[in-house]
N, C-alpha and C positions, 0 to 999 in steps of 0.2 A: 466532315466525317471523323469521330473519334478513331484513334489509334487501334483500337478493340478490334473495330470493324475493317480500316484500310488496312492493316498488316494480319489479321489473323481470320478475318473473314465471318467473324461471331458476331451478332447483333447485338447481344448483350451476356453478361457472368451471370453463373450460377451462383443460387445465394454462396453457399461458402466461398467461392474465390474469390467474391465482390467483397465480401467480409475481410480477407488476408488481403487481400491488392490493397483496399481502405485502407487496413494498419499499415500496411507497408511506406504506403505513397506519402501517408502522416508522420514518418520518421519513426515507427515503432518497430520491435521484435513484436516476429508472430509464428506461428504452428499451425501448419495446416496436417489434418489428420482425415484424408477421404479414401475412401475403397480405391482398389486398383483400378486404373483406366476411367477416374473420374476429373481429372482433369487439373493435377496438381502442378504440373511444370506450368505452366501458364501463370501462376501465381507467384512465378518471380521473372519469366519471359516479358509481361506487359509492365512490369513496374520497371524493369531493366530498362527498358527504350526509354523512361521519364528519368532515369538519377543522373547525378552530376555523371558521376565518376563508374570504374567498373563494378559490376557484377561476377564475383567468381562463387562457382559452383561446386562444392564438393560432392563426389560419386562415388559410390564402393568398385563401379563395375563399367569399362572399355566400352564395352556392348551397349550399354545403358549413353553413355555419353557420344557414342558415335549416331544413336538414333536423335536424337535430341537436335544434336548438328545438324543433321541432313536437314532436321524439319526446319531447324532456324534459319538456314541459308535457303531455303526454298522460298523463305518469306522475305528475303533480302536483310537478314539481321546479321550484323558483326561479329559471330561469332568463333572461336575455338577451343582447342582442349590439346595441354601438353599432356602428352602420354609415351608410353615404353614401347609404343609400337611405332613414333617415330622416327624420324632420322635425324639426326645434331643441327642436322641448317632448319629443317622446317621450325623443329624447337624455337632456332632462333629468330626464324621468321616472325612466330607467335608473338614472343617476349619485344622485339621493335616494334610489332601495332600495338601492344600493350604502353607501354611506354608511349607512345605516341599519341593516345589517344582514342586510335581510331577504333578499338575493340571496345564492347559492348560487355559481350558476357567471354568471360573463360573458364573454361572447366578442366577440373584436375581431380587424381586421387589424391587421398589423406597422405597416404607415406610420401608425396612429391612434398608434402611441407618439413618436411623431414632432410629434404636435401639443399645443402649449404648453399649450392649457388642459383635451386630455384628461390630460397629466401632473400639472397643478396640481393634478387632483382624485384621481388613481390612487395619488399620495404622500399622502393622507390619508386611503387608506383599506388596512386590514390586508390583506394574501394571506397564504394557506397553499401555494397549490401554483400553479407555471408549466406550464402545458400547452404544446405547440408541435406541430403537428398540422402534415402534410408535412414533417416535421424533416429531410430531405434534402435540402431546399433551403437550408440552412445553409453545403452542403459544395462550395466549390466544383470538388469531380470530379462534385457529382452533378448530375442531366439536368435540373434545371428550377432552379437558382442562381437565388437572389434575393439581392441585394447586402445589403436592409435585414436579414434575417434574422443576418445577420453580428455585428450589434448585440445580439442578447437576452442571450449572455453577462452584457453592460456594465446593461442594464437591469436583469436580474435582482440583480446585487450592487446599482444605485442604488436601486433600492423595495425593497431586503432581503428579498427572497422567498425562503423557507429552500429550497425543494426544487423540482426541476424533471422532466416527464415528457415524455421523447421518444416519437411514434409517427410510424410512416411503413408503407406497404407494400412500397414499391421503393426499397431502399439495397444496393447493392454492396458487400463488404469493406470497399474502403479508406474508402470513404462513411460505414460504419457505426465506423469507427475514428476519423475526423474528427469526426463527433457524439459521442464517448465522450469526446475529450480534449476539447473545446471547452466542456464541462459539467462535468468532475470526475464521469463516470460511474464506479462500479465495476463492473470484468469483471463478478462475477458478477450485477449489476443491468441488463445489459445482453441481453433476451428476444430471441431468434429461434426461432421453431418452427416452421421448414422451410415452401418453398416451394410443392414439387408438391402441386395440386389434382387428384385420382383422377379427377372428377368431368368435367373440361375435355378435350373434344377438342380440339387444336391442326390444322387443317389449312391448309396451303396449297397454293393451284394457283394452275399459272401462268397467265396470262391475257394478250390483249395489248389495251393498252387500248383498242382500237375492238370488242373483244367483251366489255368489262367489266361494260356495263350487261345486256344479253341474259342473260349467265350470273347475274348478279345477281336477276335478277327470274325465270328458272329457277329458281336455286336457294331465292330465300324462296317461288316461287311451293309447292312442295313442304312448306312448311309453314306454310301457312294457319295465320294465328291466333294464331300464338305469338308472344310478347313479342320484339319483334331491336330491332338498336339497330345502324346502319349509320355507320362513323366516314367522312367525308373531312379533306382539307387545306384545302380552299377555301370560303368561304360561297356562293360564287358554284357550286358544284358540289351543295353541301346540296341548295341552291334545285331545280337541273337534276335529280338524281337522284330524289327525292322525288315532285318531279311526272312522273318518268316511270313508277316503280312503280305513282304514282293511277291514272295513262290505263289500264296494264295488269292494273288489279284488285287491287294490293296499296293498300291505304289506310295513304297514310304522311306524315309531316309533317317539315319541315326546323326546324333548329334552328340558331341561332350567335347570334354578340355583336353581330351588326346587326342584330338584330332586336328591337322595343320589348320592354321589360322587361315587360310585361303581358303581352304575347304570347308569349314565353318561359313566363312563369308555368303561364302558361292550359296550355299543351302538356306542360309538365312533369307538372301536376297531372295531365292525364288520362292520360298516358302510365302514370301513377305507379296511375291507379285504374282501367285496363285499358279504357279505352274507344276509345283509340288504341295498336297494337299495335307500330307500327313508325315508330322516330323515326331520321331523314336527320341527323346531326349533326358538326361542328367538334370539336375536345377541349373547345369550353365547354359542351358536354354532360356529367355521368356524375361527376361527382366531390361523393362524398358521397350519390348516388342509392342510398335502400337499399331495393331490389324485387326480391324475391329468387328471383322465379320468370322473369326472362330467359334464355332457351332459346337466343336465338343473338346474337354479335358479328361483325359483319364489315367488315374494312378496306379499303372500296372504293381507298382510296389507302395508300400504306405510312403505318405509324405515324411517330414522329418519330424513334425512337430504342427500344431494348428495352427500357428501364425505361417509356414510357408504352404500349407493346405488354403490357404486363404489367400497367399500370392499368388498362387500358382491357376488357383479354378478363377481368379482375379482379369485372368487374361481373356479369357471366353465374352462374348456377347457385349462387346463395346459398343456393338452400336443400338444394344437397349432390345434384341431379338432374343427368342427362347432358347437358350442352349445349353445341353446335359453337361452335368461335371459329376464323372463314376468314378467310383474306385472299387476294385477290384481287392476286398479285404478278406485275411487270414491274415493270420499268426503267424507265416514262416518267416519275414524278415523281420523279426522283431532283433532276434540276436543283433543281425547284421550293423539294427539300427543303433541297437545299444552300445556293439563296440566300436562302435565311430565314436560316442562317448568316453567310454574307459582312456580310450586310445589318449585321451586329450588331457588325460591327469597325471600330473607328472610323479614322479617316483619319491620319496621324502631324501632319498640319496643324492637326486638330483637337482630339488633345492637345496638342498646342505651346499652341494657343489658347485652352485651360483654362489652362496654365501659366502663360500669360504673364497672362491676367484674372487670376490669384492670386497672383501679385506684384506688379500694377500698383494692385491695386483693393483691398487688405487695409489697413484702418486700425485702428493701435494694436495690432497682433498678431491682428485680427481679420478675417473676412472673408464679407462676407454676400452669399447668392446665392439666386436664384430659375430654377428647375431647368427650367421652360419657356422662358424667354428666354437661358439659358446653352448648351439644346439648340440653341436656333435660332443660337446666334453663332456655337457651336465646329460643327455640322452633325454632332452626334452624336446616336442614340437616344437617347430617355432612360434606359430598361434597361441598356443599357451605360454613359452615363454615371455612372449610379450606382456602377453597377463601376468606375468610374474612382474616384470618389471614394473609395468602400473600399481602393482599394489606394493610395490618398494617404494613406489612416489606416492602413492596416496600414504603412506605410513611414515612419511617425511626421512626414511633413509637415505635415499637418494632423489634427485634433482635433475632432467635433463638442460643440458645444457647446450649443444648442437650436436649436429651431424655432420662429418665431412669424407670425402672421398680419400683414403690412405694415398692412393698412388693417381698422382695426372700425367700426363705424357700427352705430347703434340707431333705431330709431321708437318714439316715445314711445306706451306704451299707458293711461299715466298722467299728467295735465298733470304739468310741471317744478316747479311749487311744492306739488303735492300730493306728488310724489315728495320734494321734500326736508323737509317737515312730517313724515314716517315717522322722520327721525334728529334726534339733538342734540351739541352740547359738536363732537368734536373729529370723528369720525362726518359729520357734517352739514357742517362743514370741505368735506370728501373729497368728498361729493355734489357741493356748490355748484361746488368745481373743475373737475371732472368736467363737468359741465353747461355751464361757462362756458367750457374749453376745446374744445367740441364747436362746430363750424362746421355751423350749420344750413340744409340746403337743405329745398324744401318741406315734405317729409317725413323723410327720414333727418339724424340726426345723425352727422358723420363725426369720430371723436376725434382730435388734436393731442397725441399722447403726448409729442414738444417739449417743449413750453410747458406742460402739468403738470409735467411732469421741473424746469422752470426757474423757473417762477414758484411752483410748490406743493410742490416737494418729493414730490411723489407716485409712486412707484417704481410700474413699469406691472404687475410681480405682482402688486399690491396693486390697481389700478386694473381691471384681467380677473376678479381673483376678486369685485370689487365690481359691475361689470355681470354676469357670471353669477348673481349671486344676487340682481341687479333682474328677472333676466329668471326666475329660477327662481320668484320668487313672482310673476309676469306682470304686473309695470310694465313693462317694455319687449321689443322684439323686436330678438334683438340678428343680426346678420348678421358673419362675418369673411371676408376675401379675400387671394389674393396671400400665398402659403404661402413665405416667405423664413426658408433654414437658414442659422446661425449657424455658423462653425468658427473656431475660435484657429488660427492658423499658427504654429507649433512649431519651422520650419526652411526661416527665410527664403534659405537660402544654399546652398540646391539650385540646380543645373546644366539649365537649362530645355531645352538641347537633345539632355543624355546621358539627361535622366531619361523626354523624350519619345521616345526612340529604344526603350530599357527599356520601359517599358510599351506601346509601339505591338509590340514585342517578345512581352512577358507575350499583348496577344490577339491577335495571330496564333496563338501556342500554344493558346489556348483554341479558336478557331477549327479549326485543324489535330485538336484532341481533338473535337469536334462535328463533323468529316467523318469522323475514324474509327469515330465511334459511331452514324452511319449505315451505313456500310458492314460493322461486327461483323453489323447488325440483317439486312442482309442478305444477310451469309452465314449467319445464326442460318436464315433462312427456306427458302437452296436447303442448306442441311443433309444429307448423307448418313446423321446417327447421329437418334436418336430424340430431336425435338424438346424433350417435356417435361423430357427429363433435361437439353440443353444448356441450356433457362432455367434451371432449377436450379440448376443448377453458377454460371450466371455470376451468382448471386444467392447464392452461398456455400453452398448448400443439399446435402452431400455425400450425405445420405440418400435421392433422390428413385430410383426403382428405374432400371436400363440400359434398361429398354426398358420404354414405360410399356403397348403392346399397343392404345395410341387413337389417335394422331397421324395423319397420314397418312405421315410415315416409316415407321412402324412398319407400317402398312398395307399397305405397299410402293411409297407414290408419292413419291417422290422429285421435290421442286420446281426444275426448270432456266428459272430464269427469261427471260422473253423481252427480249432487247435490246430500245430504244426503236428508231420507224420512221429510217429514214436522214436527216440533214438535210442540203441543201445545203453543199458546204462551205463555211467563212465567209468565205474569198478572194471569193466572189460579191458580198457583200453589199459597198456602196460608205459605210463607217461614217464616212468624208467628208461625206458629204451626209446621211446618217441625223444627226450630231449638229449638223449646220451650224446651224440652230435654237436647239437648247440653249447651243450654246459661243456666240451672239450675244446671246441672252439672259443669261448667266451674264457676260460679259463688261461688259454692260450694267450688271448691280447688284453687280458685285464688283471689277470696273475689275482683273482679275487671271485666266489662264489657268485652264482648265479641267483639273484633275488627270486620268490616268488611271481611277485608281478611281470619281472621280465619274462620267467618261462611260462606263465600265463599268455601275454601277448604272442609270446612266440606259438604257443600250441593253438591259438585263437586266429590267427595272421591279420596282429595288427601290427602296424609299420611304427617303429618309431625311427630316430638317428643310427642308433648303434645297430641293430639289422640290416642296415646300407654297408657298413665297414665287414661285418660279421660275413655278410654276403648269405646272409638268412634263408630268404626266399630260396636257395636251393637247397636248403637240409631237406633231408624227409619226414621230421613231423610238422614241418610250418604248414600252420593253415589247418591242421586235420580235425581239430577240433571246434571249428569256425561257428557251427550250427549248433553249437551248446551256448548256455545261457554263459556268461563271462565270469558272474559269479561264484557257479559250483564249479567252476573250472579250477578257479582260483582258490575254490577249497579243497578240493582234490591232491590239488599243488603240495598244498599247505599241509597236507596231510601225507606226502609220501616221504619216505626217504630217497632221499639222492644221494647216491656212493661216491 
């Protein structure tokens, strides 16, 4: 009985995965590019069991790796996943079957490669295959770019990993030709096997949003019982929606990233084991959920963009049955959507301010920073920052070079002389040092990597791999803080105010592509041709038929969206007095005028760093202008006096 069969219970692959397993099993890199819930973990699951050595997984998302697990271990497969929801022993549980041998596949996030001593241990131990799961966020045309992911290239040549497998559901052409050169894929190892899903009804109706919820709770009322999975923008709308379907007989529960991580769990699970039918959810719902009998998808708010409209209705009808995916469209959160965008582009002030910290603050060609206290100086996200940083390494100014934890500290779980009685000769040297550079407060020891460096010669690779294997055999309980990345500066003789212009440049272009990639999404929705077929296409997909006979185009309902209600014009509002607050507060801890863009975000309530310190959120114009386009905000701005 093949492996196929005896561990996963398949009789045989579908052509694409029988396609990438091939390339795989043959020592090639490969891409797999299939719809959601078409069967892409399995195309490095079954190769896994045949390589020498291990299988590690890259993941954007906890949720995503913990479903994955369950299923592996149901099957009797070796698997784990270091993660942040750990505890320091289980961590190091993982990392001794790893070493050992006995693990199969591991799965981790990208930023875990980033940390110095899961590197120390990841380079002594074999890989056969690089997995990279959301491999579309590599690219930065596609919809959900993660700067670190930029980096597996460099990874994979520094721990010698022969061979790498991309999967993803949602890449665009030029997305899926950004992932081919960035790996050394070959064309023909690169799988797509068409998008359209026979099975998916696509409908949208228009709605305006003060009848969204009515029609909402008509419309599941109508199907009693069946699994849905209701997406919005907001956690603060999860909340509201959820409990208004309870009042009216739908029992349903809200979902998002403020809510305790047990209580996520809890809801997941039952939703997963049918005891709750209808989950209120944020997009940190649904990715990696594999229940394959959900019946309906519906976007109480627009999606964010086509490619996670296409994750998200991805979920519905896995197991090849009819199942609606609605969206309830208008125009009122278009703002909302847009300034999640603005929000993410940094101020040209605040790349200056990156620039100028990295040539005032780089010593001996090097130059070390810490990514929350560098957000809070320059007032930039940290998402974007990191984007900044990447495009400081793709333009050869700077270079990373590691990451390490500023500050370690242990608690002795073994007295200090019983600990150093375990070693002798040159060994026990190392201990004693170690011990005598550590500054003891009551309990914790906090290490002096200095003064080892100066008085003992003790290089601190040497000194981290020697407390993790005090703490691997449970003499001590080690703790590390204060995540400080290392970068060589490459090219001190960069122009700090042509190159802040350029890159304040670069994302506004990025920026300017993420308002048109809301705006595609909504002309995909008021569409006059047959929906399924325009996903299709904009997903490369030339096969998907002209007229798929389910949509509601096809139907004959053609979606004419409703304008949002009229707003006031902005000449009313007196944005004098709405920021008079803020510009005296900001004046107060910055002793320096209040930019446009800033009091734009602020009358907008978009969050960035300095709002946190400012303590923003309780002035009285934050947020009052939220429901105006961002733009004529920002012109409005520009065009007042401020006294």
């Amino acid at each position: 009985m093949s492996t196929l069969e005896r561990v996963f219970g398949f009789q045989q692959l579908r052509p694409g995965q029988e396609r990438v397993v091939t390339a795989v099993l043959a020592g090639r890199s490969a891409a797999a590019i299939f719809p959601t819930g078409s069967g892409k973990s399995l195309c490095y699951q079954l190769p896994a069991l045949h390589l020498p050595h291990l299988t590690l997984v890259v993941s954007p998302l906890l949720a995503l790796m913990q479903d994955q697990l369950a299923f592996l271990h149901a099957r009797g497969i070796s698997a784990a996943s270091i993660d942040s929801a750990q505890s320091r022993e289980d961590a190091s549980a993982v990392m001794a079957k790893a070493k050992s041998g006995e693990l199969k596949i591991l799965m981790i996030s990208v930023e875990r490669l980033k940390n110095e001593r899961f590197r120390n241990f990841i380079g002594q131990v074999p890989i056969s295959l690089l997995v990279i799961d959301e491999a579309h966020c590599i690219s930065e045309w596609g919809h959900n770019f993660r700067p670190d992911y930029l980096k597996l290239p460099d990874y994979q040549r520094q721990f010698g990993i022969p061979q790498v497998l991309l999967l993803t559901a949602t890449a665009t052409p030029p997305v899926i030709a950004d992932m081919q050169a960035k790996f050394a894929i070959a064309p023909a190892d690169v799988v797509t096997t068409g998008f359209y899903r026979p099975n998916l009804n696509l409908l949208v109706e228009p709605v305006s949003g003060a009848d969204k919820q009515r029609r909402l709770v008509e419309w599941l009322g109508a199907k009693a019982g069946q699994p849905s999975i209701v997406y919005v923008t907001q956690q603060k709308t999860a909340e509201q929606v959820a409990e208004h379907l309870s009042q009216r007989g739908i029992a349903a529960s809200a979902y998002h990233a403020g809510m305790a991580h047990e209580a996520r769990e809890s809801i997941q699970r039952r939703f997963m084991a049918g005891q709750i039918n209808c989950i209120v959810a944020t997009i940190a719902f649904g990715m990696g959920i594999d229940k394959s009998d959900i019946r309906n998808v519906v976007h109480f708010d627009l999606p964010k963009s086509i490619e996670n409209y296409s994750q998200e209705i991805g979920r519905a009808g896995r197991d090849g049955q009819p199942s609606d995916c609605l969206v309830l469209a208008n125009r009122d959160s278009l703002n909302v959507l847009e300034n999640f965008v603005y929000g993410d582009t940094p101020e040209q002030l605040g790349i200056r301010c990156v620039l100028d910290e990295l040539l005032e603050n780089s010593q001996g060609g090097q130059w070390e920073l810490m990514l929350n206290a560098l957000s809070e100086q320059s007032n930039i996200r940290q998402l974007p920052l990191k984007t900044l940083l990447v495009q400081l390494e793709l333009r050869g100014i700077i270079a990373p070079r590691y990451a390490y934890f500023a500050e370690y500290r242990f608690k002795h779980l073994l007295e200090p002389e019983a600990l150093l009685a375990k070693f002798d000769g040159e060994r026990r040297q190392l201990v004693e040092a170690i011990l005598n550079s550590s500054q003891r407060a009551r309990t914790w020891c906090t290490l002096d990597f200095d003064t080892l460096y100066q008085q003992h010669q003790a290089e601190r690779g040497r000194v981290i791999k020697a407390l993790d294997y005090f703490q691997e055999k449970g003499w001590i309980e080690l703790e590390s803080k204060q995540m400080t990345e290392v970068y060589a500066l490459l090219d001190p003789d960069f122009e700090p105010a042509a190159l802040s212009a350029e890159l304040h440049d670069y994302f506004s272009q990025q920026e300017a592509s993420e308002i048109r990639r809301i705006h595609a999404m909504l002309a995909l929705f008021a569409s006059e041709h047959c929906l399924s077929q325009r996903l299709a296409v904009y997903f490369g997909d030339a096969n998907a038929p002209q007229q798929c006979g389910h949509c509601s185009v096809c139907r004959g309902q053609v979606a004419h969206l409703p304008e949002p209600p009229a707003l006031p014009p902005l000449a009313e509002h007196d944005l004098q007095q709405l920021c008079s607050s803020f510009i005296q507060r900001h004046t107060e801890l910055k002793s320096s005028p209040s930019s446009a863009e800033c009091l734009t975000r602020f009358l907008c309530g978009i969050s960035v760093p300095l709002f946190t310190k400012l303590k923003a959120r309780q002035l009285g114009g934050f947020s009052v202008l939220a429901d105006y386009p961002y733009a004529a905000v920002r012109d409005a701005v520009r065009s007042t006096r401020f006294d």
